[in-house]
C-alpha positions in Angstrom: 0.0 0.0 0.0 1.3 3.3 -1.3 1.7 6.1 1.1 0.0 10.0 0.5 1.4 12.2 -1.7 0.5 16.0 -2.0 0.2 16.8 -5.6 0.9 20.5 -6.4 0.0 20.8 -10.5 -2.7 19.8 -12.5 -6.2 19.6 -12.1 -8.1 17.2 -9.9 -10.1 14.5 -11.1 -13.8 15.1 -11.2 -13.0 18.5 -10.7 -16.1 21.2 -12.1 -13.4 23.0 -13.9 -11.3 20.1 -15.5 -13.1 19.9 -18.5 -13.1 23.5 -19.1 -9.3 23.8 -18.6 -8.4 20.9 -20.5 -10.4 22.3 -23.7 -8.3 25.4 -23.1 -4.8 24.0 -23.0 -5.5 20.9 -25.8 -6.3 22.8 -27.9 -3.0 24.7 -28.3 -1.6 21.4 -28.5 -1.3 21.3 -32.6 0.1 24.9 -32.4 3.1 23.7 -31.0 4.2 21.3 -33.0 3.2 23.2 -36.2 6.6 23.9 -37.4 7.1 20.0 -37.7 6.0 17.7 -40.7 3.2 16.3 -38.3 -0.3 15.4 -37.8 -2.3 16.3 -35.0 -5.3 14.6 -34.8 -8.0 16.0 -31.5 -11.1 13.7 -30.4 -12.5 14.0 -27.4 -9.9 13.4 -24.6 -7.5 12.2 -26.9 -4.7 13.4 -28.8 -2.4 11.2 -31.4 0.5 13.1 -32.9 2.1 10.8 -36.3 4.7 11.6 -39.1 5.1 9.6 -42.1 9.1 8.9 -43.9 9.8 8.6 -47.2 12.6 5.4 -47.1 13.6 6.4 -50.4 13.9 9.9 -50.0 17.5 11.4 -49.8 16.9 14.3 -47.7 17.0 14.3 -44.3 14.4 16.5 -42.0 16.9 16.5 -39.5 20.1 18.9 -39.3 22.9 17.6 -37.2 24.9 20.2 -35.9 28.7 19.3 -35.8 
């Protein structure tokens, strides 16, 4: 049996205001990864973020610095 543990972020489970601030930080969500060659896909509660490679292709999306 675990011991207690304050928690000091987020929002509480079954909370009146947890849906209302979840809608208001998801949905920045596909903002921030804009920049990248992704997808962003919102439904409901959940959130999938997907890229797709070319094998074949010869440039690379990534820069290593050296």
């Amino acid at each position: 049996m675990s011991g207690f543990l304050n928690v000091i972020s987020g929002v509480p489970q079954g909370s009146v205001l947890g849906p209302t601030l979840f809608l208001l930080f998801i949905n920045d969500v596909c903002d921030v990864f804009g920049d990248l060659k992704d997808v962003c896909k919102l439904y409901a509660d959940n959130v999938k973020l997907y890229t797709t490679y070319d094998l074949n292709e010869t440039k690379c999306d990534l820069s290593i610095a050296k």
